[in-house]
C-alpha positions, 0 to 999 in steps of 0.5 A, spaced: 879 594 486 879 588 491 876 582 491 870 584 495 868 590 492 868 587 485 864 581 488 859 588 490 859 591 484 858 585 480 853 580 484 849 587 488 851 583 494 856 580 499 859 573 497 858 571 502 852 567 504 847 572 501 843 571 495 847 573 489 841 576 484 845 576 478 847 569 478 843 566 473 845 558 476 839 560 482 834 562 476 829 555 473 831 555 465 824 557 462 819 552 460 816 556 454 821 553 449 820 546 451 812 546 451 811 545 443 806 549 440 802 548 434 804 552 430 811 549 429 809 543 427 805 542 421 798 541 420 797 534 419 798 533 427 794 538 430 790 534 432 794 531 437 794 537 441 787 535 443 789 529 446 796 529 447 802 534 451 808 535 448 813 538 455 820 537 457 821 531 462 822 532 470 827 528 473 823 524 476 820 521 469 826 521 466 829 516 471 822 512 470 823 513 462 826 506 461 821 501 459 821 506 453 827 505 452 826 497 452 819 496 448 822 501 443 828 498 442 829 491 445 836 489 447 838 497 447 843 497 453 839 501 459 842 509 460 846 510 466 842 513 471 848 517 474 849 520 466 841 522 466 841 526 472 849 530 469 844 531 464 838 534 467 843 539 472 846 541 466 839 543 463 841 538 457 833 537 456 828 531 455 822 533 451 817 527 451 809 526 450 804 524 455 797 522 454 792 527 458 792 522 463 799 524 464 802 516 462 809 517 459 808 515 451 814 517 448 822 521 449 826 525 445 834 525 449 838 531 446 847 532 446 849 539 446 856 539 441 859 541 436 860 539 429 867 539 424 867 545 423 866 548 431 859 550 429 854 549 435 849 543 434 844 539 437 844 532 437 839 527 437 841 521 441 835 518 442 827 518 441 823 512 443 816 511 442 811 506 445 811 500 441 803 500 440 803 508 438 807 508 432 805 511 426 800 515 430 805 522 429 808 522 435 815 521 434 814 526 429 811 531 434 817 529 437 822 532 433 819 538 431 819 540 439 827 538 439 827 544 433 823 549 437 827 547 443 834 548 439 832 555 435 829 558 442 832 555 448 839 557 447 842 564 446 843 565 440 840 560 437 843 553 434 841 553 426 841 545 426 841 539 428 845 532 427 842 524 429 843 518 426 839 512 423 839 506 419 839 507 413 836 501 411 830 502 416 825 505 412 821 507 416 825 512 421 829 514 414 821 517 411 819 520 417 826 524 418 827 524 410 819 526 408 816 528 413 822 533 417 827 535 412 833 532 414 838 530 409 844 526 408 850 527 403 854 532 400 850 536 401 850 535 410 852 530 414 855 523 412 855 516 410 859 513 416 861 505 417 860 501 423 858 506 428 856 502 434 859 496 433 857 489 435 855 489 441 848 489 440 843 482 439 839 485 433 846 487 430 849 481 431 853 478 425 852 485 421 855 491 420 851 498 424 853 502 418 849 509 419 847 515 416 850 521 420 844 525 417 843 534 418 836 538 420 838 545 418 832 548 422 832 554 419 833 552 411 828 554 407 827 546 406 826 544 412 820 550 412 817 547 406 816 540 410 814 544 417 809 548 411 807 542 407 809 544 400 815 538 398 813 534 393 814 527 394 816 522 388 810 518 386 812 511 386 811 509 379 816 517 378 821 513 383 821 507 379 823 511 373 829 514 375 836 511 374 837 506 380 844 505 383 842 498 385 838 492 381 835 486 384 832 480 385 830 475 389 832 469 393 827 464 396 829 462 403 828 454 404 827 451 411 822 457 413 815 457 414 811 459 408 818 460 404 818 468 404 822 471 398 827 477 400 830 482 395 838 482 394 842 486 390 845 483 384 849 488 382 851 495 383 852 501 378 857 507 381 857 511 375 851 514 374 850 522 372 842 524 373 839 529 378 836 525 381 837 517 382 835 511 387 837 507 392 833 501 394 833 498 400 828 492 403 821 494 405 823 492 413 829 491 415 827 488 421 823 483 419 829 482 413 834 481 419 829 476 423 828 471 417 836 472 414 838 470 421 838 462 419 842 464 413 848 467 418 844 475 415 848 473 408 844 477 405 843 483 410 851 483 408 850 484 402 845 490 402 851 493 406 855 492 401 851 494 395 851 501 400 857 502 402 859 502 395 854 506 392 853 512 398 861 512 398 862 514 391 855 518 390 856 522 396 863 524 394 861 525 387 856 531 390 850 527 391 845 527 397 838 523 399 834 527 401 827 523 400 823 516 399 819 513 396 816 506 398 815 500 392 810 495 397 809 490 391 817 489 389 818 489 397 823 495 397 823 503 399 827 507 394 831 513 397 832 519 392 838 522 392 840 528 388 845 532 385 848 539 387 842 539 392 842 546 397 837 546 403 837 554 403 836 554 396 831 547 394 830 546 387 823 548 384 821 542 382 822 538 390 816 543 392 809 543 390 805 551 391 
């Protein structure tokens, strides 16, 4: 068979300049998938349907989407424009959150890869929501749509989902662990050292250690969250499990109103309980600000204090899995849990 008539069996068509209808680069990808629908979200943010539109970016809006990027993460070095248009030719999607009166709120930028093992995965790369609309469950919307994306847009479908966060931002670590599912330890994912380096102001002078967390999108765990049937530990349950930390408090000098900080004292690495905790400062944020005139000694010493535990536990079969929050003591205290399946959670982590 010659070029040309493999070209008409297989195109219906002549190469040549005519329309090719089989070709499935001329055809849009469908738009289905990147509009989120309710009901793969859980209902406690149904109500954002009402006022907010959850769709994919266009090009032109995603060009535009900066100003997120700097009010939701100050000093973030700006995407490249060039990259961002590679990634829209590719159909790599932009799923982002509008107001009703079509003002941009939030974006969620998604990689397409592969794990270790050459598994398909998504990588969520970065989210940015308006400074003055968090807590409000637009982030979490946000992720929910990248999960909706992930199990219908791709053929077939790709089963998980990787992104990485501080683990001491207690804040991001409770949406993702608490209200999404994902997970950290032996169980998926990794503890990594020094990711970014650096290079950025509100890094500077300590070390950008970061979960590599794991969402398995299609796990009976993460259906739990999407159905709200995970029991969270109450505070005073938390606090009554084995810590892998103990703490006390320093008193800085030469700072308006003298605030008190947490700090490790000690670290225990030997414990063997299903579950036990890792306490982190309430706000990472604000630890860093007011340890910024001590050189972040003691923001240094939290990551120490976790290197040792997160590397020894996670080997030792352990993953975390939630959090619960300690306002009085001024720490959240991350659970880790041994032996942890995400296809097969445990009883006692789920409520009827």
């Amino acid at each position: 068979m010659s070029h040309h008539e493999r070209g008409s069996v297989v195109g219906e068509g002549n190469l040549g300049g005519i329309s090719h209808p089989r070709n499935p680069d001329r055809q849009p990808a469908s738009d289905n998938p990147f509009v989120l629908r309710p009901e793969n979200t859980p209902k406690h943010l149904h109500h954002l349907f009402g006022s907010h539109q959850f769709r994919r970016l266009t090009i032109d809006e995603i060009l535009n989407s900066e100003h997120l990027t700097q009010d939701a993460w100050p000093g973030a070095t700006p995407t490249n424009q060039h990259d961002l248009r590679a990634r829209n030719l590719i159909n790599e999607p932009v799923c982002g959150a509008f107001t009703n009166d079509g003002e941009m709120i939030a974006y969620s930028r998604l990689l397409w890869g592969y794990d270790n093992q050459g598994r398909s995965e998504v990588h969520s790369h970065m989210t940015a929501v308006a400074s003055s609309l968090r807590n409000g469950g637009v982030g979490e919307a946000l992720k929910w749509q990248t999960r909706q994306v992930a199990l219908e847009f791709p053929k077939p479908a790709v089963t998980q989902q990787s992104v990485t966060f501080d683990n001491q931002q207690g804040r991001i670590a409770h949406v993702n662990l608490n209200k999404l599912g994902m997970i950290c330890g032996a169980a998926g994912g990794a503890y990594k050292r020094d990711v970014y380096g650096e290079f950025a102001e509100q890094h500077r002078g300590n070390p950008t250690d970061r979960y590599l967390a794991r969402w398995y999108l299609d796990s009976d765990w993460v259906q739990a969250h999407l159905e709200e049937k995970v029991r969270l530990f109450p505070i005073e349950e938390a606090k009554s499990l084995p810590s892998t930390v103990q703490f006390g408090y320093v008193e800085l000098s030469g700072q308006s109103g003298r605030p008190v900080l947490p700090v490790p004292k000690s670290v225990d690495t030997q414990l063997d309980q299903p579950y036990i905790t890792l306490p982190i400062p309430l706000d990472w944020d604000e630890f860093l600000r007011l340890d910024a005139g001590s050189n972040r000694v003691h923001a240094n010493q939290w990551r120490q204090a976790h290197r040792a535990v997160l590397d020894t536990y996670h080997a030792n079969g352990y993953t975390t899995v939630l959090q619960a929050t300690d306002r009085d003591a001024g720490v959240n205290l991350q659970v880790l849990a041994k032996d942890f399946d995400p296809y097969r959670p445990p009883a006692g982590l789920l409520s009827a």
